[in-house]
C-alpha positions in Angstrom: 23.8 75.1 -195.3 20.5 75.4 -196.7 18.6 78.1 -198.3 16.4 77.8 -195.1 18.4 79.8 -193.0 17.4 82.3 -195.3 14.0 81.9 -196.0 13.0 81.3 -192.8 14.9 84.7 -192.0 12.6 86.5 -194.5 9.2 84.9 -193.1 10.2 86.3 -189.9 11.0 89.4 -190.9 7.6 89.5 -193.4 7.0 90.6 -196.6 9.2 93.5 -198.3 6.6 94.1 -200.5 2.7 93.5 -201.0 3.6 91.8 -203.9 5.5 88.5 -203.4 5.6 88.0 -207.9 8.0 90.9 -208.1 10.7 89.6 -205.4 13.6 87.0 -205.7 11.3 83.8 -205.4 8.7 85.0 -208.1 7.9 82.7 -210.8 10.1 82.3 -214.0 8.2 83.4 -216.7 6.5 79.9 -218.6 8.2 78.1 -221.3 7.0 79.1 -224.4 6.8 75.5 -225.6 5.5 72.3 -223.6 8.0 70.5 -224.8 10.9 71.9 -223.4 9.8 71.2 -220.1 9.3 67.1 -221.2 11.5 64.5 -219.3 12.4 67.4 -216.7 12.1 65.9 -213.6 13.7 65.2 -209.7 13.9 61.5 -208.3 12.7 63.4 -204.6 9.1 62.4 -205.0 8.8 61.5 -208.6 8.3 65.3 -208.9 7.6 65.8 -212.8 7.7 69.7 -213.7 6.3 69.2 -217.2 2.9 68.9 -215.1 2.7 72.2 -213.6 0.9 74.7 -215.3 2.3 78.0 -217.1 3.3 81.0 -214.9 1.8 78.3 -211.7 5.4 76.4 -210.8 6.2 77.7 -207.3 2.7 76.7 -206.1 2.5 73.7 -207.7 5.5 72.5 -206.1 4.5 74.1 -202.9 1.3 71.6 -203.0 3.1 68.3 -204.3 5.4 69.1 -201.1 2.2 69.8 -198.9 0.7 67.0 -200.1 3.3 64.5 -199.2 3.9 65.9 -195.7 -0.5 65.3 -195.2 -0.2 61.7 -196.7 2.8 60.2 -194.9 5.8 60.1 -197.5 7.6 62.7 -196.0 7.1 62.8 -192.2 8.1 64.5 -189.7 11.7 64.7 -189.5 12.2 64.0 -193.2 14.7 66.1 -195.0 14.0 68.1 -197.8 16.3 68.3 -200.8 18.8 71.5 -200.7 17.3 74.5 -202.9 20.0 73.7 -205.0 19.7 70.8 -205.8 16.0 70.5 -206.7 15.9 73.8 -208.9 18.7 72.1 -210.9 16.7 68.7 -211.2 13.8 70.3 -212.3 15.3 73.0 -214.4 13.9 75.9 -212.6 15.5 79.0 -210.8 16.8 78.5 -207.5 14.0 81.3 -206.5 10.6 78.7 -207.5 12.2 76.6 -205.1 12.9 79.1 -202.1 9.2 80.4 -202.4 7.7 77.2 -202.5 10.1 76.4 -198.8 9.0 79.6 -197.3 5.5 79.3 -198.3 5.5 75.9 -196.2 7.6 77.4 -193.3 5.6 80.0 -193.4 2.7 77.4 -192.5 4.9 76.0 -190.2 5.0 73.1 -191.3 8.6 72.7 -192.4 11.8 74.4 -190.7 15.3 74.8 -191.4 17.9 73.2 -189.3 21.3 74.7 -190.0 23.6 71.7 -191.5 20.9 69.2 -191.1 19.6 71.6 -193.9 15.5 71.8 -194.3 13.3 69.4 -192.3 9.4 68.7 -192.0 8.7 70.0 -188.8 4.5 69.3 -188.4 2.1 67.3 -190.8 -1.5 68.6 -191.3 -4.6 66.6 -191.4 -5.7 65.5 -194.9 -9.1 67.7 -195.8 -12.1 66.1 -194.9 -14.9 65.2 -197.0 -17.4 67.9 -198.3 -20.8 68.5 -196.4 -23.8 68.2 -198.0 -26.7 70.6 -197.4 -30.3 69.6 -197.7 -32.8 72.1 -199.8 -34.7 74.7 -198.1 -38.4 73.9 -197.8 -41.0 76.6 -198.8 -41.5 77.5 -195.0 -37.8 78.1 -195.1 -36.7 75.6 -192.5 -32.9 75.4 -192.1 -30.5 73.2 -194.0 -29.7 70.4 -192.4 -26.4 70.3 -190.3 -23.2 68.8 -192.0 -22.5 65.2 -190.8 -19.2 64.2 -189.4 -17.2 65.0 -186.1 -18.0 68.4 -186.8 -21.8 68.0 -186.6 -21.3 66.1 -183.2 -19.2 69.1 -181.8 -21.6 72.2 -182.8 -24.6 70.0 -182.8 -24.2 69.2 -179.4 -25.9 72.3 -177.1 -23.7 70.8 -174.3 -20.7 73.5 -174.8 -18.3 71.3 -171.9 -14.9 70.9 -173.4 -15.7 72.6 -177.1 -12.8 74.2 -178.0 -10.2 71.6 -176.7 -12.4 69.1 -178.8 -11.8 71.2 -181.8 -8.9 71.8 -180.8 -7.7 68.8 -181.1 -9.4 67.6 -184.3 -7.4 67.7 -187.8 -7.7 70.9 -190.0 -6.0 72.1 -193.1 -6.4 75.5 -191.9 -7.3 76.7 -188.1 -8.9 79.9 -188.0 -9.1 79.6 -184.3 -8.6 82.5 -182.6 -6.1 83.4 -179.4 -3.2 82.2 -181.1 -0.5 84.2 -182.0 2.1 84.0 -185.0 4.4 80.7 -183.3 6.2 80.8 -186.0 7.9 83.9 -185.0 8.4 82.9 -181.4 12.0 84.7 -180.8 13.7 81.1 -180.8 17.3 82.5 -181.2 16.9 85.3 -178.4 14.8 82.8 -176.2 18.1 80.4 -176.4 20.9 83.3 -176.3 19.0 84.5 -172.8 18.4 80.9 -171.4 22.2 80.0 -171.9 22.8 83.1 -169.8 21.0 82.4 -166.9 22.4 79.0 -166.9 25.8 80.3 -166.4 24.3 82.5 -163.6 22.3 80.5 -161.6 23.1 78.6 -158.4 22.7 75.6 -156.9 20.3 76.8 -154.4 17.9 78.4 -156.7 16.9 74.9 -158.0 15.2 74.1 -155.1 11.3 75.2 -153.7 11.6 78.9 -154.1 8.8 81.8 -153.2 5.4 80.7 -154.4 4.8 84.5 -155.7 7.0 83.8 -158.4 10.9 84.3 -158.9 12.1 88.0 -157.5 13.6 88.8 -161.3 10.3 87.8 -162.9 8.2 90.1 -160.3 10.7 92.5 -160.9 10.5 92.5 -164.7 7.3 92.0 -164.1 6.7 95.6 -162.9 9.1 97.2 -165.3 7.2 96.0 -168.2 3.8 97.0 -167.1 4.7 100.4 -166.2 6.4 101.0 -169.6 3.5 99.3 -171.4 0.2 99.4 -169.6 0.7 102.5 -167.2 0.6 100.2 -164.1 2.6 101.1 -160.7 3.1 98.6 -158.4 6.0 97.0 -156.2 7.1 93.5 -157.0 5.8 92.3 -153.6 2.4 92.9 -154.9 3.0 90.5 -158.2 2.0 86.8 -158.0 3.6 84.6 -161.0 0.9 82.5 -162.3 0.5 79.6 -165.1 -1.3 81.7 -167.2 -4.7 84.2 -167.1 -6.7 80.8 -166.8 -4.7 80.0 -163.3 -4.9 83.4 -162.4 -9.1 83.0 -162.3 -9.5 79.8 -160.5 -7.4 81.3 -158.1 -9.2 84.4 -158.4 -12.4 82.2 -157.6 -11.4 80.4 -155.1 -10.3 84.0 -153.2 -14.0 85.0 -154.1 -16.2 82.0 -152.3 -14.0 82.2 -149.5 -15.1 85.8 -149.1 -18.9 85.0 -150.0 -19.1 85.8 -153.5 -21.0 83.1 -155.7 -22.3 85.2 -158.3 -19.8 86.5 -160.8 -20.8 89.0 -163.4 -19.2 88.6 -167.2 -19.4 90.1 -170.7 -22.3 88.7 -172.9 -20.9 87.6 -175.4 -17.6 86.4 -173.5 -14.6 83.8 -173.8 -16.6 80.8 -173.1 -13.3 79.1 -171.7 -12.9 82.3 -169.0 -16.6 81.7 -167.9 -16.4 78.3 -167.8 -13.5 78.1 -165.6 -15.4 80.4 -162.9 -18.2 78.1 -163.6 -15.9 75.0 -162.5 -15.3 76.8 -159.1 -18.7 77.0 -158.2 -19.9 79.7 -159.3 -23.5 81.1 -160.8 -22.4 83.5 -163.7 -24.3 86.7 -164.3 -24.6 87.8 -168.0 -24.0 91.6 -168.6 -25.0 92.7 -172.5 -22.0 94.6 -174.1 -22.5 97.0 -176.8 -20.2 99.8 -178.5 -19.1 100.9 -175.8 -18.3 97.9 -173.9 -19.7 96.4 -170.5 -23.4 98.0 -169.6 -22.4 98.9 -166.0 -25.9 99.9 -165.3 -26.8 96.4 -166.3 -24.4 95.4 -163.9 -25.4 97.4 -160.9 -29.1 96.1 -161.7 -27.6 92.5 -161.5 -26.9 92.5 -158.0 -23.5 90.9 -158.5 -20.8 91.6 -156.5 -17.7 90.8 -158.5 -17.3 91.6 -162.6 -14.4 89.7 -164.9 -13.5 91.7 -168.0 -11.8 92.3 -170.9 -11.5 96.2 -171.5 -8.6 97.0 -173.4 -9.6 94.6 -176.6 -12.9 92.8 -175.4 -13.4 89.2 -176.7 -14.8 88.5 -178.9 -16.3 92.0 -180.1 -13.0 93.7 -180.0 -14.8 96.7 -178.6 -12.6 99.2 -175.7 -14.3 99.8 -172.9 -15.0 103.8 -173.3 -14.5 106.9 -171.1 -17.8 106.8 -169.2 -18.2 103.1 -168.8 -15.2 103.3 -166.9 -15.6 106.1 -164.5 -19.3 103.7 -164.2 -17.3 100.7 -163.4 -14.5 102.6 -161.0 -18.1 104.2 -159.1 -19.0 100.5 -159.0 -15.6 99.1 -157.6 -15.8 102.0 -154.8 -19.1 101.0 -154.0 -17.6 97.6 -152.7 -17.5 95.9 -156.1 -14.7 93.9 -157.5 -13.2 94.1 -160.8 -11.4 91.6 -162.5 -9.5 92.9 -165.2 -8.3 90.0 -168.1 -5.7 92.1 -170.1 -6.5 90.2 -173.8 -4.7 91.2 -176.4 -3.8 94.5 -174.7 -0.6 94.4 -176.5 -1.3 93.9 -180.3 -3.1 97.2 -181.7 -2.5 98.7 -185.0 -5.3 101.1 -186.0 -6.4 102.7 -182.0 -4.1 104.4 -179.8 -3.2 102.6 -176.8 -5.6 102.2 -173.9 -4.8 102.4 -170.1 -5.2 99.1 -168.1 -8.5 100.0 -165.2 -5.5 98.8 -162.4 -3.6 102.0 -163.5 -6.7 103.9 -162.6 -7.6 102.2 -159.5 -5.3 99.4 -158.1 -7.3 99.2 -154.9 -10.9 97.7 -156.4 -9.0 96.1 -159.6 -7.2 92.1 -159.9 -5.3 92.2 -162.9 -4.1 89.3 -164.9 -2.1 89.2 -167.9 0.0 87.0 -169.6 2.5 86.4 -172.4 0.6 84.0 -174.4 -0.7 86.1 -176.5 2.6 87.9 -177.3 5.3 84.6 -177.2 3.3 81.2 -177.0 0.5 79.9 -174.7 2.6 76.6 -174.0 4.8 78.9 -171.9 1.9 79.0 -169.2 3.5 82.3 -167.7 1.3 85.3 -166.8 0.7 87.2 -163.4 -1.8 88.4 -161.3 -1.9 91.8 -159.4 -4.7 91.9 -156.9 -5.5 94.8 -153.9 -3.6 94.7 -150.5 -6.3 93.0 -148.5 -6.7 89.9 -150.8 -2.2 89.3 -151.6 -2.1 87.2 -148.6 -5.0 84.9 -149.6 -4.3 84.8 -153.4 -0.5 83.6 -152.5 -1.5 80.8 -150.0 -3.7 79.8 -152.7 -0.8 79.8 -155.0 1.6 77.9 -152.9 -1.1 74.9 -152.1 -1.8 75.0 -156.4 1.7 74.4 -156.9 4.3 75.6 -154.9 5.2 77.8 -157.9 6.3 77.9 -161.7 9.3 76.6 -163.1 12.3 78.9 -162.5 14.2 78.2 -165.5 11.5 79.6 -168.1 10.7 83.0 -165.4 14.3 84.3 -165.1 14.9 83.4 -169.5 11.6 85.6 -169.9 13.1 88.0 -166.9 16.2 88.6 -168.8 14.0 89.3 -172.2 12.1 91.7 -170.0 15.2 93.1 -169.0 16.8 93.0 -172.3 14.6 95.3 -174.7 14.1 91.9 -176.5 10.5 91.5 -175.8 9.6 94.9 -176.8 11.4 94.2 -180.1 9.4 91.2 -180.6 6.4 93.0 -180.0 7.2 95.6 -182.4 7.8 93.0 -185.0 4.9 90.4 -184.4 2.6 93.5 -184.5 4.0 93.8 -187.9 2.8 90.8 -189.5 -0.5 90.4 -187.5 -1.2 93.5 -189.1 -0.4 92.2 -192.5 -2.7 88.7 -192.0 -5.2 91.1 -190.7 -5.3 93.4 -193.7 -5.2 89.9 -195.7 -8.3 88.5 -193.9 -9.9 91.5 -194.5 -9.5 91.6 -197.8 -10.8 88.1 -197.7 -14.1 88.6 -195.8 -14.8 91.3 -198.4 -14.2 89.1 -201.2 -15.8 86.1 -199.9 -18.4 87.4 -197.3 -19.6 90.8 -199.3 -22.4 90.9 -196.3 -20.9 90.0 -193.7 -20.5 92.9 -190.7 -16.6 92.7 -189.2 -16.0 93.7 -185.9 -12.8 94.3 -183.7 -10.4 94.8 -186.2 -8.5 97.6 -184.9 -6.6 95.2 -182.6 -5.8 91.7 -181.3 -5.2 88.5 -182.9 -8.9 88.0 -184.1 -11.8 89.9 -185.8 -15.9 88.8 -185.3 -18.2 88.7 -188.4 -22.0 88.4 -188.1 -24.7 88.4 -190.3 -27.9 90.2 -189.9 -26.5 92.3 -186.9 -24.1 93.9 -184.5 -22.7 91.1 -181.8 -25.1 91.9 -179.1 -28.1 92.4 -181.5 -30.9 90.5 -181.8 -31.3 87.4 -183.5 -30.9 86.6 -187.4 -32.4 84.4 -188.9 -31.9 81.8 -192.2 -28.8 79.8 -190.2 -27.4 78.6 -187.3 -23.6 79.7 -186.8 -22.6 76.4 -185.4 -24.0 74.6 -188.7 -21.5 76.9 -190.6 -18.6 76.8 -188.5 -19.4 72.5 -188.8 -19.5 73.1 -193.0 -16.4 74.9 -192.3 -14.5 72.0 -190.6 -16.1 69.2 -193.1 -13.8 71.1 -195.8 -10.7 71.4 -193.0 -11.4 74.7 -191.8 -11.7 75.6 -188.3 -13.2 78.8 -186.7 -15.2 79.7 -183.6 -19.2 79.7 -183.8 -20.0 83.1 -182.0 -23.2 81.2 -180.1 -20.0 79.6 -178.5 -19.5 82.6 -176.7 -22.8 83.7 -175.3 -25.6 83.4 -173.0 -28.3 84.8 -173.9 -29.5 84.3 -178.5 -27.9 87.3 -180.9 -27.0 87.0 -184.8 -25.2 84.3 -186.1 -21.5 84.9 -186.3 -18.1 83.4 -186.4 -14.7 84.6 -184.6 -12.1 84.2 -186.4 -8.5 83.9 -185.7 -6.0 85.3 -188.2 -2.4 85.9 -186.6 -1.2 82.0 -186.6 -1.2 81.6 -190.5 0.3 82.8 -193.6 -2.0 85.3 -196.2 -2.4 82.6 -198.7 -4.3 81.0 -196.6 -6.3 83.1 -194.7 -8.0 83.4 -198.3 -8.6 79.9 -198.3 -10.2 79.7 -195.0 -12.7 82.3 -195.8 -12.9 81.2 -199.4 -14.4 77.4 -198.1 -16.6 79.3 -195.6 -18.2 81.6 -198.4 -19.0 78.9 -200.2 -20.3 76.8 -196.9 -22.5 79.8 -195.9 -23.9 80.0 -199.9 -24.7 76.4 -199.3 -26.2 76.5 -196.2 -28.4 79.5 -197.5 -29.4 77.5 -201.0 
């Protein structure tokens, strides 16, 4: 079997140490003569190791392998040469070798795959061609935008679709934020629990089953928020949902039918959470958030009657929702309003002690929704929604004419990891090495954006930056965010403009994403957008 097994092991696991040179898969020190290293080479890609430089063999061989998985010649599926074998046609330790595989499993973008040995599991986008700026003139105008598919996208003031379009576009690195490590989705547990509840289930519960959700799920459900986010409730009262972004147009559609058209939200908010209200039919409100969260006196002075939030770890600002602003809000919510309560990235802190959910403090004026796609992948499209007695009734009809209900298999696998004590551990080791990329952007931004202002970096999966001023400051000036972000992607880096993400004007600023890739090249990523931002300011 190949070394995979065990490098892919040690990516899970993360680092031992902060410094990767002093572990087994550290370079060999360089030849000290050029010669001995002439004629060396492997058949497996014409690889020639007289051409990488002194003390630089493990990433040179990581890029030649890189590079052959962007341009075709080894596609997905292809087999990569045992550890072995190529650190004995090249003439190099075994450890060069293993560094350079978990470097690119690390990106994801090969796997091992027991006795079918290491395979290239996902090929990258070649990088795109540079931008070009155009001079300032003496009145300072802006530089012009970057051309390409990336000055159509944040050129464009029409924000319809945005982040699937970028989505969907080719990137070296994606700086995206909302995505977790999938690397280190627990594939082993995930399989050991789904194998058990195949050999449990019957017949009978393949067929239409409760639109609430499965009774084990619900169940589990309840167990896990009450250990986690100090919620009590009953599974009657949980609804399983296809995610947080079901659990709002439901949400919605509960709303109009009781009158409420005008929905209150955090400016600046997740665009893709607004937007979905705003394909319902609704008018959104904007409420201004600051240090210490949502203004509720800027909500009460709104006139809205319904509020969606993010208190815990508040996109994009990463700002908690503080002491006072919540016994505001709870005054509110007895007043007749209604809260909606988006649990983002509750789960993932590092640096802040943990935060109660607003439905542990007041279950009867709060609709929670949460989800598990910030904590095992968002392709599961599991979550659920807890909402007060007098709208359950109404939110599960809506349910049942969605979809009649989510699939059964995936709720009772992720029932029995509930169960288990397996998600927990998974939580306690993702947290791990989100904290480790974090540290590493950080270390980034301060290397490569000396004046830029971070924000949110106690917790999550993302941290803001903004130049000139807080979030929801005023204005700055010299750049627009979306002609970065597009410089950004022109060299194969994608991140979030934070314009995205509000109503009303503030700073420039981008939101960055950092738990989906590897250190190395979170350094990257902020590396190119230095140097866009220095051009953009030239």
């Amino acid at each position: 079997m190949d070394v995979m097994s065990r490098s892919t092991a040690s990516s899970v696991q993360g680092s031992k140490s902060a410094h990767p040179a002093t572990r087994a898969g550290a370079e060999a020190p360089a030849d000290t003569t050029a010669a001995a290293d002439a004629g060396v080479g492997s058949d497996f890609l014409q690889l020639d190791i007289g051409q990488a430089p002194p003390g630089g063999r493990t990433a040179w061989l990581a890029d030649r392998l890189r590079s052959a998985i962007a341009d075709g010649r080894l596609p997905v599926g292809a087999r990569l040469p045992a550890s072995r074998v190529l650190a004995e046609e090249l003439r190099v330790t075994r450890g060069v070798v293993t560094e350079a595989y978990r470097r690119l499993a690390e990106s994801g973008q090969i796997a091992g795959r027991g006795r079918l040995g290491t395979v290239v599991v996902a090929a990258p986008a070649p990088p795109r061609a540079r931008a070009t700026a155009m001079p300032r003139t003496q009145d300072h105008a802006r530089a012009a935008a970057p051309s390409g598919p990336g000055a159509a996208l944040f050129g464009s003031g029409d924000r319809e679709g945005v982040v699937d379009a970028l989505r969907a576009l080719p990137s070296r690195i994606d700086l995206s934020p909302g995505v977790p490590d999938l690397a280190a989705f627990p594939r082993t547990s995930w399989l050991r629990a789904e194998r058990a509840v195949l050999a449990g289930v019957t017949p009978a519960d393949f067929g239409y089953g409760d639109p609430r959700g499965a009774p084990a799920l619900r169940t589990a459900v309840v167990g896990w928020l009450a250990r986690n986010r100090g919620i009590r409730a009953d599974p009657d009262e949980v609804v399983v949902v296809a995610g947080v972004a079901q659990a709002l147009g439901l949400l919605g559609r509960i709303l109009a039918a009781d009158g409420i058209r005008r929905i209150a939200v955090e400016d600046p908010g997740s665009l893709g959470a607004r937007q979905q209200l705003e394909y319902g039919g609704h008018e959104i409100v904007p409420v201004p958030v600051d240090a210490a969260g949502l203004d509720v006196g800027a909500l009460r002075a709104s006139g809205a009657r319904a509020v969606l939030l993010t208190p815990a770890h508040q996109f994009p600002t990463g700002v908690v929702l503080d002491g006072e602003r919540r016994r505001e809000l709870l005054n509110w919510a007895a007043d007749g309003g209604t809260v909606v309560e988006d649990d983002y990235d509750a789960e993932h802190r590092y640096d802040r002690p943990p935060v109660p959910a607003l439905r542990a403090l007041m279950p009867e004026g709060v609709c929670y929704a949460g989800s598990v796609s910030k904590l095992l992948a968002p392709a599961l499209r599991v979550g659920w929604l807890l909402v007060p007695q007098n709208r359950l009734d109404a939110v599960v009809t809506a349910k049942r004419y969605a979809d009649l209900g989510n699939g059964i298999l995936t709720q009772l696998v992720l029932a029995r990891l509930m169960d288990s004590g397996e998600l927990e551990r998974h939580l306690r080791h993702v947290r791990q090495r989100h904290r480790r990329r974090r540290d590493a952007m950080l270390r980034a931004i301060e290397k490569h954006l000396p004046g830029a202002h971070v924000h949110g970096a106690a917790a999550g999966l993302h941290l803001t930056v903004t130049f000139g001023g807080p979030p929801g400051g005023a204005r700055g000036d010299g750049f627009r965010d979306t002609d970065l972000a597009a410089a950004a992607l022109a060299e194969g880096v994608k991140a979030h403009p934070l314009s995205w993400h509000r109503i009303t004007p503030g700073p420039p600023g981008l939101v960055l994403g950092y738990a989906a890739g590897p250190a190395h090249e979170l350094d990257e990523g902020i590396a190119v957008i230095g140097s866009a931002l220095r051009g953009l300011l030239a």
